[in-house]
Each structure stands twice: as C-alpha cells, then as structure tokens.
KOLSE-541491 format. One record per residue: residue in one letter; x, y, z of N, C-alpha, C in turn. Coordinates in pm, 1 decimal, padded with zeros to 6 digits, always signed. Layout:
N
+----+----------+----------+----------+----------+----------+----------+----------+----------+----------+
: aa :     n.c1 :     n.c2 :     n.c3 :    ca.c1 :    ca.c2 :    ca.c3 :     c.c1 :     c.c2 :     c.c3 :
+----+----------+----------+----------+----------+----------+----------+----------+----------+----------+
:  A :        X :        Y :        Z :        X :        Y :        Z :        X :        Y :        Z :
...
+----+----------+----------+----------+----------+----------+----------+----------+----------+----------+
//
This chain:
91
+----+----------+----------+----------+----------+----------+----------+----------+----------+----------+
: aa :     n.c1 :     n.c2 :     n.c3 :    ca.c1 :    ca.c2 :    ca.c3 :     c.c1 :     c.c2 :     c.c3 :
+----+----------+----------+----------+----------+----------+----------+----------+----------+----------+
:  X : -03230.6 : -02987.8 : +00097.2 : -03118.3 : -02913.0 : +00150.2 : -03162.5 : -02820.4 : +00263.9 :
:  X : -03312.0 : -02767.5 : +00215.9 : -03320.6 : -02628.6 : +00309.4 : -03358.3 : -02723.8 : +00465.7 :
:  X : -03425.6 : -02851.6 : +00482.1 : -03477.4 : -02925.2 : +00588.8 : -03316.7 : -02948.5 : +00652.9 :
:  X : -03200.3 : -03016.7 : +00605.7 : -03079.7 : -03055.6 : +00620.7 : -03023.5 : -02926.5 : +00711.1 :
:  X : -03062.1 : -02830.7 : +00673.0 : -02984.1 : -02673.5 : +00720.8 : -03068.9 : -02692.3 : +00868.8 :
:  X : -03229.6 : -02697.5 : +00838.2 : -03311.9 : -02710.1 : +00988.7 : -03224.9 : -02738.9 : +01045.1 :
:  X : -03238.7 : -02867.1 : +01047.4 : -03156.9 : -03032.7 : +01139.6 : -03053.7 : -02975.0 : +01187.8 :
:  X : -02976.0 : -02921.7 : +01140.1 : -02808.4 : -02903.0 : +01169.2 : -02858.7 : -02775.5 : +01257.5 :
:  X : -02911.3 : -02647.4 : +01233.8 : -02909.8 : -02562.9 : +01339.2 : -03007.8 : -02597.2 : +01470.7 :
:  X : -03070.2 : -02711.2 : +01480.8 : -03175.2 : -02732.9 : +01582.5 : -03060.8 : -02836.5 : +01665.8 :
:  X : -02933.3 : -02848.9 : +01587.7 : -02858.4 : -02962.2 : +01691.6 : -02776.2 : -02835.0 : +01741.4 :
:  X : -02709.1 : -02748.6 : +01655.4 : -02660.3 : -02627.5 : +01674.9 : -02726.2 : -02586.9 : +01821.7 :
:  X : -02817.7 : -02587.6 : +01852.9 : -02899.5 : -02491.7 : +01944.0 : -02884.9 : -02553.6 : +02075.5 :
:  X : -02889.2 : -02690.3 : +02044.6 : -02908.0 : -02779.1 : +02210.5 : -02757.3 : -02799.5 : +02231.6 :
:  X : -02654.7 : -02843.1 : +02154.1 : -02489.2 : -02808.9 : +02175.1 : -02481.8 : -02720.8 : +02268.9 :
:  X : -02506.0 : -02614.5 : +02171.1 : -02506.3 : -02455.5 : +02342.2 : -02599.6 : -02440.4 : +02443.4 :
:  X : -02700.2 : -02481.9 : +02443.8 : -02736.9 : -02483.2 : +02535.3 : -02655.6 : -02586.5 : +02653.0 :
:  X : -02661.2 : -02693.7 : +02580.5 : -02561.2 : -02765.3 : +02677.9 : -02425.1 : -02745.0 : +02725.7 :
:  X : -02335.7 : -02645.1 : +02666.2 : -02224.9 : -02602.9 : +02688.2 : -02229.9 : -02532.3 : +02751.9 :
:  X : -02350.2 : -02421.7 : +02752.4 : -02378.8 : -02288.1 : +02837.0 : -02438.7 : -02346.5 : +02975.8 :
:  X : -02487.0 : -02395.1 : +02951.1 : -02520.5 : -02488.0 : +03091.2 : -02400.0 : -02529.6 : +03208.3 :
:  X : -02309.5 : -02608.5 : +03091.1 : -02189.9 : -02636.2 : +03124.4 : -02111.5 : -02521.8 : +03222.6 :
:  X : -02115.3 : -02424.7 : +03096.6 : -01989.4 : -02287.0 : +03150.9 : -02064.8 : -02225.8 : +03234.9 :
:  X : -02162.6 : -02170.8 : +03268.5 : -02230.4 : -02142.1 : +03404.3 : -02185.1 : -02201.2 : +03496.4 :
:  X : -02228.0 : -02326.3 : +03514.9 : -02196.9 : -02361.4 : +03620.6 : -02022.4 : -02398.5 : +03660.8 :
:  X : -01950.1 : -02445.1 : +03577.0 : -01799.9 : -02401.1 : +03586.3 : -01779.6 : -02231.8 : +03662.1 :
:  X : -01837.6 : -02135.8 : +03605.4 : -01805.1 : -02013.2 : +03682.8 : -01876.2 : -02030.9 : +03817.6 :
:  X : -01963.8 : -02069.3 : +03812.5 : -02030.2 : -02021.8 : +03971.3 : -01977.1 : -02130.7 : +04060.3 :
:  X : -01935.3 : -02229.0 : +04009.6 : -01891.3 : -02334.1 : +04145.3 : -01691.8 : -02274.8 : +04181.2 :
:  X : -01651.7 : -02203.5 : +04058.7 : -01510.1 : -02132.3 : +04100.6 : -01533.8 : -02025.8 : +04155.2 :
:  X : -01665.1 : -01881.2 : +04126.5 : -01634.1 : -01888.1 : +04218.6 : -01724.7 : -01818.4 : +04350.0 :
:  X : -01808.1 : -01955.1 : +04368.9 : -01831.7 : -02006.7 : +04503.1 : -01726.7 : -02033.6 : +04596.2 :
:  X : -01600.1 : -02094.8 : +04522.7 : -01464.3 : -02159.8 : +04611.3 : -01426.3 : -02045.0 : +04613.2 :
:  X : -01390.5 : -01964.6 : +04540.2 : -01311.1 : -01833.6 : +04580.0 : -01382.9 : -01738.2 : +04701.1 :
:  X : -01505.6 : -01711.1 : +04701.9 : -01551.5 : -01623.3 : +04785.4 : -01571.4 : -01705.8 : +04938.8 :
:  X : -01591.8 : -01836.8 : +04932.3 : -01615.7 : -01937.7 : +05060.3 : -01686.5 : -01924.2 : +05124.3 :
:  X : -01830.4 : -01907.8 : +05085.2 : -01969.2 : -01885.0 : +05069.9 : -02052.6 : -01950.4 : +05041.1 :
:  X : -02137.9 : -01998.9 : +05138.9 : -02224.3 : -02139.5 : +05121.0 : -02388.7 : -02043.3 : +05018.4 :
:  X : -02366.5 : -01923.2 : +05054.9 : -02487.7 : -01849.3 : +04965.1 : -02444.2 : -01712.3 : +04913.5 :
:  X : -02425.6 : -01743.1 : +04791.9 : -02380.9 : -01618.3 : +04714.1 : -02458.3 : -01501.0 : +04696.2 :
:  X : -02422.9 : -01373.4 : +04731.7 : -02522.3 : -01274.8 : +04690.6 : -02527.7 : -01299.1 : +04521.8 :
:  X : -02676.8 : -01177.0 : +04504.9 : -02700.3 : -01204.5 : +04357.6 : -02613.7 : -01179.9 : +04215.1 :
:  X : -02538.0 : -01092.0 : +04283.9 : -02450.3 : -01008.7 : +04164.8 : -02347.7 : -01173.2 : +04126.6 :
:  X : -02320.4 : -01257.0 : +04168.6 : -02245.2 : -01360.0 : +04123.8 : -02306.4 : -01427.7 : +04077.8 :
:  X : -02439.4 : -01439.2 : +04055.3 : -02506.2 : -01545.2 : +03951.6 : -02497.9 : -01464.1 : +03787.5 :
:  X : -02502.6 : -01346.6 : +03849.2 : -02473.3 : -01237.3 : +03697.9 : -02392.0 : -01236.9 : +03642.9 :
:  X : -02287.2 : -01262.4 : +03737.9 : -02097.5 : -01255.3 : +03706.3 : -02097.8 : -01379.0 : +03629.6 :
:  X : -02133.4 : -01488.3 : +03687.2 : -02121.9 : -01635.9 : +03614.6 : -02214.8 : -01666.9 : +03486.5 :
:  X : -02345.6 : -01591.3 : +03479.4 : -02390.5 : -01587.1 : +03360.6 : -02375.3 : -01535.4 : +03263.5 :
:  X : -02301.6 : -01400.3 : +03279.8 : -02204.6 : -01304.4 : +03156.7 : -02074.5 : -01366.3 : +03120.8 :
:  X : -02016.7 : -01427.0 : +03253.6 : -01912.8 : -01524.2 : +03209.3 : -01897.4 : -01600.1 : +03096.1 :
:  X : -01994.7 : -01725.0 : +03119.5 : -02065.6 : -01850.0 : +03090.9 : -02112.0 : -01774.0 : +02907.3 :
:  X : -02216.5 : -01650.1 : +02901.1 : -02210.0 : -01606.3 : +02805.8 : -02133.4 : -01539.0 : +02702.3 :
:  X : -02039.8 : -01481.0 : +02744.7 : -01903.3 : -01416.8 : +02652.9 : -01816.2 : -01531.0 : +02604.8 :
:  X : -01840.7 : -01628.7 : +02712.5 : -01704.5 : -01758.7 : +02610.8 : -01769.0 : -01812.2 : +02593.6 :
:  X : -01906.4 : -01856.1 : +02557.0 : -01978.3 : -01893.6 : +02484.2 : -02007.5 : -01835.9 : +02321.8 :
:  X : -02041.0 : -01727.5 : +02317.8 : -02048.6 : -01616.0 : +02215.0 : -01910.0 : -01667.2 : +02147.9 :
:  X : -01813.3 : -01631.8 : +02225.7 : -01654.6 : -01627.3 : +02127.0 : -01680.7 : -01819.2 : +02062.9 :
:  X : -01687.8 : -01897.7 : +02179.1 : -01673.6 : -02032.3 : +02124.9 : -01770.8 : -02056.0 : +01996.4 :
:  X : -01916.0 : -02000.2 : +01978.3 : -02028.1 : -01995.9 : +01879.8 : -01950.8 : -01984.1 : +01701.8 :
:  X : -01912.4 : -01827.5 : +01732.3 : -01850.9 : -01735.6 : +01654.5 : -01693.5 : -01835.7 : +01583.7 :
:  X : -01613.6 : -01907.5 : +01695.6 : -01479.2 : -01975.8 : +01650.8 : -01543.8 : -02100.4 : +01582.8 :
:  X : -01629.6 : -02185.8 : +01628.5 : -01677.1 : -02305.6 : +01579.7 : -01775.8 : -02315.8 : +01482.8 :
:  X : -01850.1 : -02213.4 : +01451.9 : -01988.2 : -02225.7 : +01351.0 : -01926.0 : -02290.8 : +01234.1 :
:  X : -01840.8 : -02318.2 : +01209.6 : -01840.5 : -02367.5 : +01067.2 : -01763.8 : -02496.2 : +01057.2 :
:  X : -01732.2 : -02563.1 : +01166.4 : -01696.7 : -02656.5 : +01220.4 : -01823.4 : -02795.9 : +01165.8 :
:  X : -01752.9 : -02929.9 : +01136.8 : -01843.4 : -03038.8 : +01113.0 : -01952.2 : -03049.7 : +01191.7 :
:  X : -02031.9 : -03079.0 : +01235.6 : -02135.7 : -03151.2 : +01364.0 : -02027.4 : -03234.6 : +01433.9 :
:  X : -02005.5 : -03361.1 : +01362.8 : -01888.7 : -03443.6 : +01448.3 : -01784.8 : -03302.3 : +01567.5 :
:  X : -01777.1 : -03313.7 : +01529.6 : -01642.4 : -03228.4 : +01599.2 : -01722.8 : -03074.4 : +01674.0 :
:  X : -01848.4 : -03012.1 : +01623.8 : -01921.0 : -02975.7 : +01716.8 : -01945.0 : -03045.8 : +01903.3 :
:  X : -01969.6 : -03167.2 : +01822.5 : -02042.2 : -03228.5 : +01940.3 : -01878.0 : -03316.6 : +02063.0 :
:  X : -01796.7 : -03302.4 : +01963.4 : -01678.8 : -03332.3 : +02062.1 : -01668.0 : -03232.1 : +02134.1 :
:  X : -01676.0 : -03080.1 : +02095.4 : -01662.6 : -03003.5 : +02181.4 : -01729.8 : -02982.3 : +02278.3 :
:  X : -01847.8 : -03092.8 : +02267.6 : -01948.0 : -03021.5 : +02391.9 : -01863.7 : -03170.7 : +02504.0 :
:  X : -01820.0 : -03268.4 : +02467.4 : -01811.5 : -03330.7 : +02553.1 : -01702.4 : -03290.0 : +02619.0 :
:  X : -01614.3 : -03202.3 : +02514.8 : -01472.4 : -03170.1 : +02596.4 : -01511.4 : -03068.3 : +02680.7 :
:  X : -01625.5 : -03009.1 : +02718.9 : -01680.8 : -02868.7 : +02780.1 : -01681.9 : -02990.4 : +02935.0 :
:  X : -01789.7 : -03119.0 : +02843.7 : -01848.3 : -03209.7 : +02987.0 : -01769.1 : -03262.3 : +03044.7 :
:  X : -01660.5 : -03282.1 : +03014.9 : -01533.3 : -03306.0 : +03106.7 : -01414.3 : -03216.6 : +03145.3 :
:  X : -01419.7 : -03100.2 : +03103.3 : -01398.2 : -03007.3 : +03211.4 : -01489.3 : -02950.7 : +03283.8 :
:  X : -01653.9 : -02972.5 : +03262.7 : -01740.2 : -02925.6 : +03400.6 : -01706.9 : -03040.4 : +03550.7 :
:  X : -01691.3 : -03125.4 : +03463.6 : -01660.6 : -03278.6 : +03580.5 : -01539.7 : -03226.7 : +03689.5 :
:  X : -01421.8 : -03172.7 : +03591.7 : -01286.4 : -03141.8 : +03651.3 : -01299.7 : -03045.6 : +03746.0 :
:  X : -01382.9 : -02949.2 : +03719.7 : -01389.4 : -02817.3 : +03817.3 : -01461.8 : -02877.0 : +03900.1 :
:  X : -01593.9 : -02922.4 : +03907.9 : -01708.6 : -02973.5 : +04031.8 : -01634.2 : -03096.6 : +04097.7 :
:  X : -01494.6 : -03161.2 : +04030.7 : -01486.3 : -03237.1 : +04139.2 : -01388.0 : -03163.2 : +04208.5 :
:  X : -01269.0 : -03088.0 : +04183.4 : -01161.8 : -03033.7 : +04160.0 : -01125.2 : -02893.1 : +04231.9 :
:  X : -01193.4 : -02872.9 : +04193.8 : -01207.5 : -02687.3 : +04230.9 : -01207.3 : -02713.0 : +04388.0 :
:  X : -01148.1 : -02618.0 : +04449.9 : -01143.7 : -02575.8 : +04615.8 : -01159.6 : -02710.9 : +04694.9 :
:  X : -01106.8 : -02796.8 : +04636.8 : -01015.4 : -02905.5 : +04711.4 : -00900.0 : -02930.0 : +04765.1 :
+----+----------+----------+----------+----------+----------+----------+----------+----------+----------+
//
C-alpha cells in the first residue's frame, strides 16, 4: 500500500509540473499579446509565474482527491487549452 501511495504521488508531481509548465506559458504568451512586445521586461515573467502558480495551487488543492484517470485528463484539458492560446491569442 505504502509503495502504491509512492507511485500515485510521483505521477501527482509530473501532472503539475506539466500543467504548470502549461499555465506559465498560457500567461506569458497573453500577455506578451497584450503589452505588444517582442521582449518583455522582467517583472512579467514574475507576473506569469505567480499567475501560472496561484491557479495551480487552487487547481492542486480542488483535484487532490480526484482518480489518477481523471487527474491526467486534466492535464490534457490544460494541453489543449495551452494549444488554443499559442495558436489563438493576438490573432
């Protein structure tokens, strides 16, 4: 059981990472389009990483007790709205 708990939080871990990955870059490519700025000063990589981290945190906190199955749907539903914004956004 206690190895089973491992497993499940070591998939736990790369989910968010991959989601956070995700939501980063969703904030910084919106807004890159908003400011219309081929080089962002630094304070917007901060903005997009506190972003990226607070709805991350809330999403952690709403889903922890959620199946794996349906964990891992959520990361794809993250990967297809990163798709939507990077193709989408300030078009």
């Amino acid at each position: 059981m206690e190895q089973a708990k491992k497993e499940e939080l070591q998939q736990d871990l790369w989910r968010f990472i991959i989601i956070g990955s995700f939501l980063y870059s969703m904030f910084y490519t919106t807004l890159e389009n908003i400011v219309a700025s081929d080089r962002l000063p630094f304070r917007y990589f901060v903005i997009a990483g506190v972003a990226a981290f607070v709805v991350e945190a809330v999403l952690y906190f709403w889903i922890r007790s959620w199946p794996g199955r349906w964990k891992t749907a959520m990361v794809w539903l993250t990967g297809v709205l990163w798709v939507g914004v990077c193709l989408f956004v300030g078009r």
